[in-house]
VEXLOGU-147846 format. One record per residue (C-alpha): residue in one letter; residue number from 1; x negated, y, z negated. Coordinates in Angstrom, 1 decimal, always signed. Example, Ala and Ser with C-alpha at 12.3 -4.5 7.8 and 13.67 -1.06 7.14 Angstrom:
BEGIN
- res, n, x, y, z
- A, 1, -12.3, -4.5, -7.8
- S, 2, -13.7, -1.1, -7.1
REM end
This chain:
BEGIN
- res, n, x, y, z
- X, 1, +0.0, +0.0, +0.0
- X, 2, -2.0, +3.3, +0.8
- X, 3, -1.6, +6.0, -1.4
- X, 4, +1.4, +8.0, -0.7
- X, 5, +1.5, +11.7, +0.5
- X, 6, +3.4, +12.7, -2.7
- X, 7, -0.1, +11.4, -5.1
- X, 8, -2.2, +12.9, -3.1
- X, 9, -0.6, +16.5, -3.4
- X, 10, -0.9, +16.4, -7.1
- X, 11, -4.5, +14.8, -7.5
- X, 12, -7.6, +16.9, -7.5
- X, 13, -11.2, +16.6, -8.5
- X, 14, -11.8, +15.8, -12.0
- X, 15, -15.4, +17.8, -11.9
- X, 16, -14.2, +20.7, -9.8
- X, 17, -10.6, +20.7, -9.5
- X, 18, -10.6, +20.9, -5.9
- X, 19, -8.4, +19.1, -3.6
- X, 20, -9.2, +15.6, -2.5
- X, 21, -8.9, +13.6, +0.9
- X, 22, -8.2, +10.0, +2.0
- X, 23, -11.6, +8.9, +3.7
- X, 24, -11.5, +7.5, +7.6
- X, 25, -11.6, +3.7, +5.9
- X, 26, -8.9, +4.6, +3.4
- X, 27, -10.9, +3.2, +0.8
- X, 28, -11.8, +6.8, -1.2
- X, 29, -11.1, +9.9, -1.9
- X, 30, -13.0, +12.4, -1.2
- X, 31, -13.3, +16.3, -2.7
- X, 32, -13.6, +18.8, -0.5
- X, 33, -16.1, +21.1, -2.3
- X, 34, -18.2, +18.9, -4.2
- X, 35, -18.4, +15.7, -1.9
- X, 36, -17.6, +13.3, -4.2
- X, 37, -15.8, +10.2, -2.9
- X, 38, -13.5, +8.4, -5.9
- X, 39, -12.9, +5.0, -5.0
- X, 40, -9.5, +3.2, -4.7
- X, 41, -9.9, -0.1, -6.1
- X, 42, -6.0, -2.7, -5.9
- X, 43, -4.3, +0.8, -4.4
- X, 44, -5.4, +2.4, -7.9
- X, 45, -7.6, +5.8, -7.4
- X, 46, -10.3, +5.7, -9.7
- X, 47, -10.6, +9.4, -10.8
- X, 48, -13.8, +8.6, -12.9
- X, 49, -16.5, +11.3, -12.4
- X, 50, -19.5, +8.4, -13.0
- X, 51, -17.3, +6.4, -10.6
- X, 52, -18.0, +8.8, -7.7
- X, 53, -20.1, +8.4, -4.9
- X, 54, -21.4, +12.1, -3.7
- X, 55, -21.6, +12.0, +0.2
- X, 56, -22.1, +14.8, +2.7
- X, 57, -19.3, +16.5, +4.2
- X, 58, -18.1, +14.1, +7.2
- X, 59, -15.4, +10.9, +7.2
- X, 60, -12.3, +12.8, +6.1
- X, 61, -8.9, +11.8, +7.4
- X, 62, -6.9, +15.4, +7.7
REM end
């Protein structure tokens, strides 16, 4: 089940506060200031700042 449209308004980064994006794979979220991707493990996001992955700024689904 991906993460509905409705979750994904409301979530925002944990460290920053910014607004987060699915990834291209669908298997993250990803800030748009900070670059940190939070994964989504069994449909759950896992809004853990130590669980985040910082990437540069590419592979976000609009």
């Amino acid at each position: 089940m991906p993460i509905s449209p409705a979750l994904l308004a409301i979530l925002a980064c944990p460290l920053c506060k910014a607004d987060v994006r699915l990834t291209a794979d669908e298997k993250g979220l990803k800030c748009v200031c900070c670059h940190r991707v939070y994964p989504i493990k069994d449909d759950i996001p896992v809004m853990i700042i130590d669980e985040a992955v910082v990437e540069p700024d590419r592979a976000v689904r609009d």
